[in-house]
N, C-alpha and C positions, 0 to 999 in steps of 0.2 A: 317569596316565590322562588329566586334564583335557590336557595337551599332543596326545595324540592327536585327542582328542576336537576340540580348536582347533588343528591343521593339518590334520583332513578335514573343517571346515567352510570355515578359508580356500581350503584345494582347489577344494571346490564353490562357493565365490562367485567366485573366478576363472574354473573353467568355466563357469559362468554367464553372467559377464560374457564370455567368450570368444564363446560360442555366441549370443548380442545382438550380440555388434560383427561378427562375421562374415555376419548375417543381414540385419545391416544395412549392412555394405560390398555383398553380394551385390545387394541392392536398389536401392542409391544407383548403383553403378558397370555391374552387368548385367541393369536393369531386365527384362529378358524373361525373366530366370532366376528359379525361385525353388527353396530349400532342400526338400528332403525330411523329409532327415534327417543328422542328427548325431553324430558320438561323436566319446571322447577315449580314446585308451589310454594307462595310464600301463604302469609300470616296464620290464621288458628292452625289447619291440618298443614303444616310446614313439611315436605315432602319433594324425593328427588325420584323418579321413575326414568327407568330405562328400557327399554325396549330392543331386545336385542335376538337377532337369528344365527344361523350358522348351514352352509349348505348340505342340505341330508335333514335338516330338522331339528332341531335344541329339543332338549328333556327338562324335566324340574330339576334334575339334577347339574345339570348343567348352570341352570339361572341363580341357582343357593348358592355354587361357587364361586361364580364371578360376584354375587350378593357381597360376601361373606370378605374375599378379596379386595374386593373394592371399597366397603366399608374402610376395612384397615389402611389402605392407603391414601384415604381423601384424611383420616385423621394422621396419616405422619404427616402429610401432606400441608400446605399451607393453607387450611379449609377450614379453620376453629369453629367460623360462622355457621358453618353448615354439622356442627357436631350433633346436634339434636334435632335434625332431619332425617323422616325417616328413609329409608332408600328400597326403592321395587326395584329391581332386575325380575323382568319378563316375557316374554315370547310375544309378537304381534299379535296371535289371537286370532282366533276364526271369525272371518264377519270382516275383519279391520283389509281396512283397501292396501294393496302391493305401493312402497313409497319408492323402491332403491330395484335398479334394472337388475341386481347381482338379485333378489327378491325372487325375479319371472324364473332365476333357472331353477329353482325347486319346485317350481310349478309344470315342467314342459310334459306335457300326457295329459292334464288335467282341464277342465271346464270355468272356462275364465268369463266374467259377467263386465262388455269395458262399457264405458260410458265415455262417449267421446265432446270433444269439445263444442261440437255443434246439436249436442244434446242426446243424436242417434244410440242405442245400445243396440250392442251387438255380442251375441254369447255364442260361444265355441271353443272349441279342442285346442289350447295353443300347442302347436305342432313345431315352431320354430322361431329360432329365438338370437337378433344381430344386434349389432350395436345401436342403430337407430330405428329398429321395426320389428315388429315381430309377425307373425303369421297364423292365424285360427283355421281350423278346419269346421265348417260349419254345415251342421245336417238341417234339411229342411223337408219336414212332409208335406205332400200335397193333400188339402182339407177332404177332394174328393177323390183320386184314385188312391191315397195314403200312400204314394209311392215315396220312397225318401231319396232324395237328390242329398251328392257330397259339392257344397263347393271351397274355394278357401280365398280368406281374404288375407291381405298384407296392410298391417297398419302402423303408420309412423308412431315413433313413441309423441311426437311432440302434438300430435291431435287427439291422447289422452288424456283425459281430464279425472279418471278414477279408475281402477283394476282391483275385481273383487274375484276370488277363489271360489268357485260354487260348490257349497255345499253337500253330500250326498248321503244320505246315511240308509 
């Protein structure tokens, strides 16, 4: 049992260390980019996915380079294990919730869907954007004169529980 117990800690201090050096190749080498998020899949589909933004919006071109980049450097790298891993660098994705505040600034003009921590959702315009809150402009019709009232709410980042980008096409 102890042998289990100490090859899924060295696991995890390797992933750890993995996900630091990557975070921080990302930084040194495509200062405009930065990580979203991270994972490691181990056993049959063995895989490392990145998920990574840049403010103004990332391209495919963009995610094949740093791909392509970063491949080469995890193998000079002291990374053997993970040589036949394969590796995604890709964009958050439409749909996927805002995880990083740097995140909300590409979003300000747009129609945010939050879900707050006491379960309330509330959708509107984010109009303004601080270090602990941000601010929605929110249109509401009235059922029977259909008159639209603007009002705008200020809500702490820390009564977020999800922030999703809404959709429009």
């Amino acid at each position: 049992m102890r042998n289990k117990a100490t090859l899924f800690y060295y696991t995890q201090v390797i992933k750890n260390k993995l996900e630091h050096t990557i975070n921080q190749f990302v930084e040194k080498q495509f200062p405009q980019f930065y990580v979203v998020e991270y994972s490691i899949e181990n056993g049959e589909n063995k895989l490392i996915e990145l998920s990574i933004e840049k403010d103004g919006g990332i391209k495919l071109d963009d995610c094949m380079l740093i791909n392509k980049a970063l491949r080469k450097y995890l193998e000079e790298e002291k990374y053997p294990q993970f040589a036949d891993y394969e590796l995604n660098v890709c964009s958050p994705g439409l749909g996927k919730p805002l995880k990083l505040h740097r995140q909300y600034q590409n979003h300000i003009g747009k129609q945010l869907n939050i879900t707050l921590l006491d379960g309330q959702n509330i959708t509107g315009n984010l109009t303004q954007l601080e270090n602990e809150q941000l601010t929605l402009t929110i249109k509401t019709q009235n059922k029977h004169t259909h008159k639209v009232t603007t009002s705008t709410q200020t809500i702490p980042f820390m009564q977020i529980q999800e922030t999703k980008v809404e959709v429009s096409f």
